[in-house]
C-alpha positions as CSV (number, residue, x, y, z in Angstrom):
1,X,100.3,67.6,67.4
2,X,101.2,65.9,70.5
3,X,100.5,67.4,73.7
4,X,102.3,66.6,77.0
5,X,100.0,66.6,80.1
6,X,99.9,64.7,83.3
7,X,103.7,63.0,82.3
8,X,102.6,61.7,79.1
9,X,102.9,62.4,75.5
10,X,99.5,62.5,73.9
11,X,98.2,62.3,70.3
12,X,95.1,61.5,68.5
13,X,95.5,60.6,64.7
14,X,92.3,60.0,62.4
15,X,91.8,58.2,59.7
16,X,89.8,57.3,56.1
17,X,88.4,54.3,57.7
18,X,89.3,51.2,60.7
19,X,91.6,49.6,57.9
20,X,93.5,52.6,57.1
21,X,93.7,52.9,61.2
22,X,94.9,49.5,61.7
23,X,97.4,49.4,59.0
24,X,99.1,52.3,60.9
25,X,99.0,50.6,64.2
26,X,100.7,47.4,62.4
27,X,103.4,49.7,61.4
28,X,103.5,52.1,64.5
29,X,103.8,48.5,66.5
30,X,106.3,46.9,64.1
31,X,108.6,50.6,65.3
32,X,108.0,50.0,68.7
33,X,109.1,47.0,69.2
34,X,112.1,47.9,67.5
35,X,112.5,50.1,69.9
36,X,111.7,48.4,72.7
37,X,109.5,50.6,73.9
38,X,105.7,50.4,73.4
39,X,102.7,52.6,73.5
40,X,99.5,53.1,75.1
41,X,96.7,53.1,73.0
42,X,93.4,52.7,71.9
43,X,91.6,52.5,68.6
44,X,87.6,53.5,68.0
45,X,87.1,52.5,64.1
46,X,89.3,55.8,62.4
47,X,90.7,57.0,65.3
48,X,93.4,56.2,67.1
49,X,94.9,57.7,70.8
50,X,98.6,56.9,71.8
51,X,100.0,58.1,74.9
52,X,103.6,57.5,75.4
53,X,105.1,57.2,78.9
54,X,108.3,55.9,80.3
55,X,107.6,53.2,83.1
56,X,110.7,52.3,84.1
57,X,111.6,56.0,84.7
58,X,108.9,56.5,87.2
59,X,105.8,57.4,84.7
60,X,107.3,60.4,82.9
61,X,108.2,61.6,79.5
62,X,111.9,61.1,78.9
63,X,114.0,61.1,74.9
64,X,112.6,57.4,74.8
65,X,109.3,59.1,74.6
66,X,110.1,61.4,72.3
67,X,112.1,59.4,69.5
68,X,109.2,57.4,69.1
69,X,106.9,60.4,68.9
70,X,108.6,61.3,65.9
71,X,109.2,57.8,64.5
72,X,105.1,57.8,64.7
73,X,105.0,60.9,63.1
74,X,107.4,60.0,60.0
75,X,104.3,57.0,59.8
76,X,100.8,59.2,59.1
């Protein structure tokens, strides 16, 4: 579930294994970009944190934000 705190959206997905991990960052990026609009993250072998933000809107969450929440979402 994601959870919005400090003007980000927040979510932490887990995984089988670092491949299974990966492969959804390959397709989470292959989204964003499509989007133009791209993620914070960080992956520790399963796990993987994405925070999503809108920069050019001063560092909050806007609809931006949120489309590509749920685009990630239709991914796991």
């Amino acid at each position: 579930m994601w959870e919005e705190k400090d003007n980000t959206l927040v979510r932490t997905f887990r995984f089988a294994d670092f491949t299974e991990a990966f492969g959804f960052m390959t397709k989470v990026a292959i989204e964003a970009e499509k989007m133009n609009h791209h993620p914070n993250w960080s992956n520790v072998y399963n796990q993987v944190t994405i925070e999503l933000t809108t920069h050019d809107a001063g560092n909050v969450v806007t609809d931006n934000d949120r489309a590509l929440a749920a685009k990630i979402d239709s991914l796991v």
